[in-house]
C-alpha positions as MATLAB code, in Angstrom:
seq = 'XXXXXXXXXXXXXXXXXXXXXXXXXXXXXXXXXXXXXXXXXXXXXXXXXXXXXXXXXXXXXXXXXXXXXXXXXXXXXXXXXXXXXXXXXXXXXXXXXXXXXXXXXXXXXXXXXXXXXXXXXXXXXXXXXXXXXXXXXXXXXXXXXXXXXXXXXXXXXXXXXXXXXXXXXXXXXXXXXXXXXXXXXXXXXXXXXXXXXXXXXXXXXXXXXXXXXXXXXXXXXXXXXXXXXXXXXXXXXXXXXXXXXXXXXXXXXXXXXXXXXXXXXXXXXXXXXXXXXXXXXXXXXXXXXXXXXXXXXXXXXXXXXXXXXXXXXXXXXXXXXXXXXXXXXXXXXXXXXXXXXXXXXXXXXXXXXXXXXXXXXXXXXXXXXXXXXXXXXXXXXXXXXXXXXXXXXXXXXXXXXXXXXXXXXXXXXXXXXXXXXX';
ca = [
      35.299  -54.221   84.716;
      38.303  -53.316   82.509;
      37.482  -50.198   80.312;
      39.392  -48.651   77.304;
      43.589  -48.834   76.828;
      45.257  -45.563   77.219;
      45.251  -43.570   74.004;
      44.908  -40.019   72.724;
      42.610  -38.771   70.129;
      44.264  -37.371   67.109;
      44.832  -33.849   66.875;
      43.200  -33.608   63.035;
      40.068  -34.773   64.709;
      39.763  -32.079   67.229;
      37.984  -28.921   66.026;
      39.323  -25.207   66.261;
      38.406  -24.223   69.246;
      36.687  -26.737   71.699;
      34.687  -24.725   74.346;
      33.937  -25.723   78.132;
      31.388  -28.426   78.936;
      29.118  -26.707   81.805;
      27.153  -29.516   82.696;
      29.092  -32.850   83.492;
      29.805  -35.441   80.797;
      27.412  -38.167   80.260;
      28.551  -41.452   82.110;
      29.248  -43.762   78.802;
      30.752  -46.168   80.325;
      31.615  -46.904   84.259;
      34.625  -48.545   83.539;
      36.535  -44.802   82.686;
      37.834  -43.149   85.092;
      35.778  -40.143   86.743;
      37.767  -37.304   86.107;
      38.651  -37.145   82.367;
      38.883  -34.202   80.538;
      35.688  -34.160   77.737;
      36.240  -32.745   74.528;
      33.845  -33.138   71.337;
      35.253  -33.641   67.218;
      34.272  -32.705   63.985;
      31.628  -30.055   63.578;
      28.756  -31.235   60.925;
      26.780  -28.874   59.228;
      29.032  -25.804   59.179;
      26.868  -23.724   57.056;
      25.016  -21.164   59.011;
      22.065  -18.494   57.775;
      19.543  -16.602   59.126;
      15.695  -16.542   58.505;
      13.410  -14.248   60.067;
      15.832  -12.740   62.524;
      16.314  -16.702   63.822;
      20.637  -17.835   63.206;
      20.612  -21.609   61.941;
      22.268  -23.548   64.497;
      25.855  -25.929   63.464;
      25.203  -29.403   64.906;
      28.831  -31.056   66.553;
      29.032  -34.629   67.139;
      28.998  -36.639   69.782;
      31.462  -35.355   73.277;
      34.114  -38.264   73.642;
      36.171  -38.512   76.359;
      40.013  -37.459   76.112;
      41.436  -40.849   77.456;
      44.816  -39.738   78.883;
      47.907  -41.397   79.566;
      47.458  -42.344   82.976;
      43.901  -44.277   81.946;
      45.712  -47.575   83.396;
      46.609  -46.322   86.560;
      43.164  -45.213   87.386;
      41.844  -47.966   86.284;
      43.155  -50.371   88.578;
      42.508  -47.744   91.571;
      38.746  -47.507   90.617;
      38.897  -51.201   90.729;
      40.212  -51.257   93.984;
      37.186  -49.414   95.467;
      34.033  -49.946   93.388;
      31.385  -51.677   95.125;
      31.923  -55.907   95.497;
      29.871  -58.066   93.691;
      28.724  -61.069   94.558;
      30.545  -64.019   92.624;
      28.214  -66.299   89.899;
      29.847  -68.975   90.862;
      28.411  -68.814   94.580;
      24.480  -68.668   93.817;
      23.290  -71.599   94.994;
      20.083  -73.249   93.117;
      18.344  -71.093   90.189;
      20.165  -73.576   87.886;
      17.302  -72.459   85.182;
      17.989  -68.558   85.245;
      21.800  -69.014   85.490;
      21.577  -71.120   82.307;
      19.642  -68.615   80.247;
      21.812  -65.615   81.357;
      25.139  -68.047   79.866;
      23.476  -68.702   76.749;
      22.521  -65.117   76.444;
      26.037  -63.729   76.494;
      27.220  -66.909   74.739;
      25.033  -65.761   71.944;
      23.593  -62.213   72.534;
      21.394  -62.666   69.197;
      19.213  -65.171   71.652;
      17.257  -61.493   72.292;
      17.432  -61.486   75.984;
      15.862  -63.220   79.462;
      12.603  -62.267   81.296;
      13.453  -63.418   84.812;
      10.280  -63.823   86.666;
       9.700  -65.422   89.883;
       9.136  -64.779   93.706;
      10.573  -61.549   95.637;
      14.016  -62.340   97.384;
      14.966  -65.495   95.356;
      18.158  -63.239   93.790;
      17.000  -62.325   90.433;
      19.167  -58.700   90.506;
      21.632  -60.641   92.330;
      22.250  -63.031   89.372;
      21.962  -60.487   86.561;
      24.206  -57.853   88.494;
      26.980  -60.805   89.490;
      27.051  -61.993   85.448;
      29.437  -58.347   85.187;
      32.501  -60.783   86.245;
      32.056  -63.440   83.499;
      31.395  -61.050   80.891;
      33.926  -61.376   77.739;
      36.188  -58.559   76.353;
      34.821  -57.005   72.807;
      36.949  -54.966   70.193;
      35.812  -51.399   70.241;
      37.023  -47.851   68.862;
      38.833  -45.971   71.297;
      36.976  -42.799   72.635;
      33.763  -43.713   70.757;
      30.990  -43.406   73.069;
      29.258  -45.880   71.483;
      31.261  -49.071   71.620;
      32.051  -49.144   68.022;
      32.994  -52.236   66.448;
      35.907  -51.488   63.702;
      35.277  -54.601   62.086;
      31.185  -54.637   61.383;
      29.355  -51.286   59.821;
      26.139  -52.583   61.606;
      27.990  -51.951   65.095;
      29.358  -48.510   63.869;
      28.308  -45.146   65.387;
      27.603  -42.737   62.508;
      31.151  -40.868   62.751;
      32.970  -43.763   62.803;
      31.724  -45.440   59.815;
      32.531  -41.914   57.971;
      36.128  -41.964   59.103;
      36.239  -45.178   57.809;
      34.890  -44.117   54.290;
      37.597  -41.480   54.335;
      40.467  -44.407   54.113;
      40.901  -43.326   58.300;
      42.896  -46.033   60.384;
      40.988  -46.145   63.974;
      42.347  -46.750   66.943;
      41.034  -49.880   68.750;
      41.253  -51.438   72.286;
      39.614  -54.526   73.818;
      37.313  -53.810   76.784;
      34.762  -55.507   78.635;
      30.989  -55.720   77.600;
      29.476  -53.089   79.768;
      26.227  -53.618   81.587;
      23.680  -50.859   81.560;
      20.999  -50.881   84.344;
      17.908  -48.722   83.611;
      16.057  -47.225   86.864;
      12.250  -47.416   86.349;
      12.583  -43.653   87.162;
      14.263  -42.776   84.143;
      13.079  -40.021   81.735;
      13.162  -40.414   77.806;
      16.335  -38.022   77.324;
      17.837  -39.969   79.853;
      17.453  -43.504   78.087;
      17.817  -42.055   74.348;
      19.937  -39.109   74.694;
      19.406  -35.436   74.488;
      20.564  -32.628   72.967;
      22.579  -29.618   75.095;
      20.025  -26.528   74.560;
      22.224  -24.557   76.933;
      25.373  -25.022   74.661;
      22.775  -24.034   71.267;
      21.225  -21.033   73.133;
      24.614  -19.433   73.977;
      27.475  -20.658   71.560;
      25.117  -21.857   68.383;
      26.212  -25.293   68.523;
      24.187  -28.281   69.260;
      25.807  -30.990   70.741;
      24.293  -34.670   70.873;
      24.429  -36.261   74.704;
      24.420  -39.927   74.135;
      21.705  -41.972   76.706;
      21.398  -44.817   78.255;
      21.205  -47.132   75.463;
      23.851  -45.715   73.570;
      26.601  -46.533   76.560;
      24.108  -50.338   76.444;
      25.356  -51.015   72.677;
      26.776  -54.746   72.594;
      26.344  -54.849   76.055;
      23.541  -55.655   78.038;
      20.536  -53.741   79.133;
      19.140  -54.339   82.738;
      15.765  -53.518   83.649;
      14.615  -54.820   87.588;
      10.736  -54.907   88.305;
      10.323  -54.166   84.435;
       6.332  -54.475   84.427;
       6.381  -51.675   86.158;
       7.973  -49.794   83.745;
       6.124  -46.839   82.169;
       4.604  -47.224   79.112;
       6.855  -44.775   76.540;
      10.125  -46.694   77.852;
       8.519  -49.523   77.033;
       7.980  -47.823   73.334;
      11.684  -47.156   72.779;
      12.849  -50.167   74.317;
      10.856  -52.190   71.849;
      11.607  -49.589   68.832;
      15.332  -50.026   69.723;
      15.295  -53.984   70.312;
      13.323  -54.314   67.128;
      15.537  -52.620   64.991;
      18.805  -52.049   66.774;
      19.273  -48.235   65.953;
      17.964  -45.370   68.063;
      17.067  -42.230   66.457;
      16.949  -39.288   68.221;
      14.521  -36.325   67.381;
      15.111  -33.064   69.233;
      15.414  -29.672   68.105;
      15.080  -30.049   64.105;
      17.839  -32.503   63.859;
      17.617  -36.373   63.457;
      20.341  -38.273   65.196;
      20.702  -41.817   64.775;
      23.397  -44.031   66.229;
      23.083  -48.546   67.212;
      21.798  -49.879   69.955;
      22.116  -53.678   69.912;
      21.776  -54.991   73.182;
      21.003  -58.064   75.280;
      17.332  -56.819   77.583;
      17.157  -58.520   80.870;
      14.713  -57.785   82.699;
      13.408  -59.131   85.998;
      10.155  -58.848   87.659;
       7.696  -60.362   90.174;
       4.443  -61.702   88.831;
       2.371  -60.265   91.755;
       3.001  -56.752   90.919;
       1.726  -57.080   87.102;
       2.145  -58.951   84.275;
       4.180  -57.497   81.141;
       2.357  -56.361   77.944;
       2.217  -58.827   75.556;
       4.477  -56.726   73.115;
       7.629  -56.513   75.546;
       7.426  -60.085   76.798;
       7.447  -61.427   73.061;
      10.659  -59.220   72.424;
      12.319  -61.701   75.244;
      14.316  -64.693   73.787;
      13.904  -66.834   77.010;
      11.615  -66.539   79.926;
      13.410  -68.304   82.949;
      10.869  -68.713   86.070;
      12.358  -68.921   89.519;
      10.642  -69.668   92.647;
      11.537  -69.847   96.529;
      13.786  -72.713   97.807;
      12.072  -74.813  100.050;
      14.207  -77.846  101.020;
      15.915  -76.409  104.421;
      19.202  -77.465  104.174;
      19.505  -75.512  101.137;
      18.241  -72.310  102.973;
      20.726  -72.651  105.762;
      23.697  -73.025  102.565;
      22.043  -69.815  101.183;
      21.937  -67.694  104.245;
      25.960  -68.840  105.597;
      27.158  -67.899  102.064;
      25.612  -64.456  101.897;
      26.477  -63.890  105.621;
      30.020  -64.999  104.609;
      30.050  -62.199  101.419;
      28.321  -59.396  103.720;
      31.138  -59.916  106.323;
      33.919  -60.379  104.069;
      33.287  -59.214  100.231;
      36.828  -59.274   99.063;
      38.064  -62.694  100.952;
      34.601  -64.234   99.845;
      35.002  -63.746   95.993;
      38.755  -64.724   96.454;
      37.448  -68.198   97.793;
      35.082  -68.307   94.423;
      38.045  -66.988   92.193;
      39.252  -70.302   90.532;
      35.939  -70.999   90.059;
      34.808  -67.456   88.083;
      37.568  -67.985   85.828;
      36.897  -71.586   85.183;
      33.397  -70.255   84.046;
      35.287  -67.077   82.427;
      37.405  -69.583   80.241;
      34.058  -71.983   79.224;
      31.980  -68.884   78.544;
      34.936  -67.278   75.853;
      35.938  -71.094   74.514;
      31.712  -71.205   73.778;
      31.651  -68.320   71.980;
      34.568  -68.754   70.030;
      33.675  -72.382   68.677;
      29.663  -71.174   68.406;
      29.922  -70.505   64.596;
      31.100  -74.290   64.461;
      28.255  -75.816   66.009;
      25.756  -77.569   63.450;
      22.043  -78.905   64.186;
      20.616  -81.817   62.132;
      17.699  -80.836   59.796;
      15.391  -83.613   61.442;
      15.973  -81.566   64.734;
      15.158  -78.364   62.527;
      12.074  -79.701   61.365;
      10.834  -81.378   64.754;
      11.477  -77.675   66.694;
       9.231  -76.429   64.511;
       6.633  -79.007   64.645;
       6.534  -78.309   67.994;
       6.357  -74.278   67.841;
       3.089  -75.089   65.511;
       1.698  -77.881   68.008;
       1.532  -75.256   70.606;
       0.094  -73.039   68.223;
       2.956  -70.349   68.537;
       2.700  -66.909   66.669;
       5.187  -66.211   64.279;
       9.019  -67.581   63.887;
      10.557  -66.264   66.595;
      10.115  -69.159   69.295;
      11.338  -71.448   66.104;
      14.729  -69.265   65.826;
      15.491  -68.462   69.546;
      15.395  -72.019   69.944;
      17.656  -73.480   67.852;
      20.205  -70.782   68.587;
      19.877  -71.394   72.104;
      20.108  -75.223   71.249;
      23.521  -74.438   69.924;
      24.688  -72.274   72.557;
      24.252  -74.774   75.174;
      25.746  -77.907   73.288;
      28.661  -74.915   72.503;
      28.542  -74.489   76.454;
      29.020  -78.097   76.866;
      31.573  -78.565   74.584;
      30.484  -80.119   71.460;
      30.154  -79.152   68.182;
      26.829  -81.002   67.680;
      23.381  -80.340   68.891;
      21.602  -83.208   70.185;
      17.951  -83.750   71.480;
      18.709  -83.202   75.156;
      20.092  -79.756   74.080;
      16.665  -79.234   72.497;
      15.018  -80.485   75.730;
      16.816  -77.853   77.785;
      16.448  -74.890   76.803;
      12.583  -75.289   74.581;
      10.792  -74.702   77.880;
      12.580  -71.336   78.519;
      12.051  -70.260   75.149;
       8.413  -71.148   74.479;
       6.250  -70.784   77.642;
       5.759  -67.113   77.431;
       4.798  -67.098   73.730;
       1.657  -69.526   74.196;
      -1.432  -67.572   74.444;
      -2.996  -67.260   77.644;
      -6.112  -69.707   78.701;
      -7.460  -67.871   81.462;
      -9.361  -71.512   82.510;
      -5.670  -73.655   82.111;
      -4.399  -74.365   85.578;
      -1.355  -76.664   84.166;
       2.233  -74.408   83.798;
       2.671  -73.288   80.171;
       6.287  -74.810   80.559;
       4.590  -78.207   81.387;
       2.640  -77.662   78.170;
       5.828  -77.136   75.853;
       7.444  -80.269   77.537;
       4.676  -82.653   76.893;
       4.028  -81.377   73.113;
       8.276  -81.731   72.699;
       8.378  -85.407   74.404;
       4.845  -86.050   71.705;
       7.399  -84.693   68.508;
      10.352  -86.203   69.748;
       8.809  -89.679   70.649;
];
């Protein structure tokens, strides 16, 4: 994954005297290199007092990384020995899942896809292999947070005040990272913590950005998410619902985004997801095991073929990945052109209150993944087969459950849509 251009931070930005990190810097993002110098910038809150024989405690910002000069070079030697993935382009079958996960970085504001289906059909295979066809975003250079110069809703809290003070940033392209959160995970770990150590001994309290600050316009990965524990599942839907994630540690309030696209994965014998989570999901894409034979054997000689030879396998997929590459940044470019007739408006929506849907969201989700796939496809229009497509994925998991109802809630949404449609 390409990470941030070479570049210095300013020297106005760096503070008096910038003392030793003891513990090692927080991984933001895996595409920097793994021996960069960390340094933090501008102290807030200089003002110190004492009260009852306790010293008031200066907060610093965030630690950055010092990107140095030879940032390229490393870059391409990390590439060189990071762990292969396997290529998109060579999963065979799961047409449904590989669809949502397009439209989803097509359109991140889709909210995400619940991947559910039978162990070893290549759920985490899929999600993990999308790295390759993700598209290159403008960020700040050195922000931890994947800035976005252009839009204050993207902005970490320091940027947006350089900005105010009439500050030109830096900015790079780089890759949309992808975030994957272990189920063993604490809370500081996912939101961030604050360095005690560095507050006990030097007086200064410096913010250590989690797990969903380095996710920001990226994508957050959770595998076997209903099994994840019940807080994470707190922040994750505080953070999804509002995009921000505020930090409260120590007497200070830090706050900085955290828009990202939640996939999660999961196999419906080890627990279903709580109804709160799965409703935060723009699509719900259900895979199951391959049974024609033929198909099997295909399977099994292409991952024998990748297990024997990563690097010669994805070179055979190559022209392929950047066919998709090219169709995936083409979509998102001409997405803001795509139009959808009211009539089409109007019958989504008839069918969201057939199926007696709760609230919008199943309305919304669908008609921007509607115009994702006809952007996908090419066209500029969204027609009925569009609608078709992609209503299934994003209405089945918002019908409420009839224990007694042996028929497949995606069957369900398909016969009310062909009843609307005529």
């Amino acid at each position: 994954m390409a990470g941030h251009s070479a570049a210095s931070s300013s020297n106005a930005l760096l503070p008096c005297r910038a003392p030793t990190l003891r513990s090692p810097a927080p991984p933001f993002s895996t595409s920097l290199p793994a021996q960069i110098p960390w340094l933090r910038i501008s102290q807030i809150g200089a003002s110190t007092g004492s009260r009852r024989g306790f010293r008031r405690l200066q907060v610093s910002s965030v630690a950055v990384p010092d990107v140095s000069s030879t940032t390229g070079a490393r870059k391409i030697a990390a590439k060189e020995v990071q762990r292969p993935v396997y290529p998109f382009a060579a999963i065979v079958g799961q047409d449904e899942m590989k669809l949502c996960l397009l439209l989803n970085v097509i359109d991140p504001k889709i909210g995400g896809v619940m991947i559910m289906g039978d162990r070893g059909t290549g759920k985490s295979t899929a999600v993990r292999s999308l790295v390759d066809l993700l598209p290159e975003i403008k960020v700040v250079v050195g922000d931890p947070f994947n800035s976005d110069p252009d839009d204050p809703e993207c902005m970490g809290m320091e940027v947006r005040e350089r900005i105010i003070k009439g500050e030109k940033l830096p900015a790079t392209t780089a890759k949309i990272t992808m975030v994957d959160l272990p189920l063993g995970a604490t809370e500081d770990r996912v939101c961030g913590t604050i360095d005690i150590e560095k507050a006990l001994t030097e007086g200064v309290k410096a913010f250590e950005p989690g797990l969903l600050a380095k996710a920001n316009r990226g994508i957050l990965y959770v595998d076997e998410v209903n099994l994840l524990d019940d807080h994470l599942v707190d922040v994750l839907l505080d953070s999804a619902a509002s995009g921000w994630n505020t930090v409260e540690r120590e007497g200070i309030s830090i706050s900085h985004p955290a828009r990202f696209i939640l996939i999660g994965s999961g196999n419906p014998e080890e627990g279903e997801l709580r109804p709160q989570l799965l409703d935060r999901f723009g699509m719900h894409a259900q895979v199951g095991t391959v049974r024609d034979a033929e198909l099997r054997v295909k399977i099994v000689e292409e991952r024998s073929r990748f297990d024997m030879d990563p690097k010669g396998f994805r070179e055979s997929y190559k022209t392929e990945q950047e066919k998709l590459q090219e169709q995936i940044t083409s979509a998102r470019n001409n997405l803001s052109s795509v139009q959808i007739d009211h009539d089409l408006r109007v019958k989504i929506s008839k069918v969201c209150a057939g199926l007696n849907v709760d609230g919008l969201r199943g309305d919304i989700v669908t008609n921007r993944a509607a115009k994702a796939l006809a952007a996908l496809k090419g066209r500029d229009i969204v027609t009925a087969d569009d609608v078709a497509t992609v209503i299934p994925n994003c209405l089945r998991h918002r019908l409420r459950k009839d224990p007694l109802e042996s028929i497949d809630s995606g069957l369900l949404v398909i016969e009310k849509f062909y009843e609307v449609f005529n």
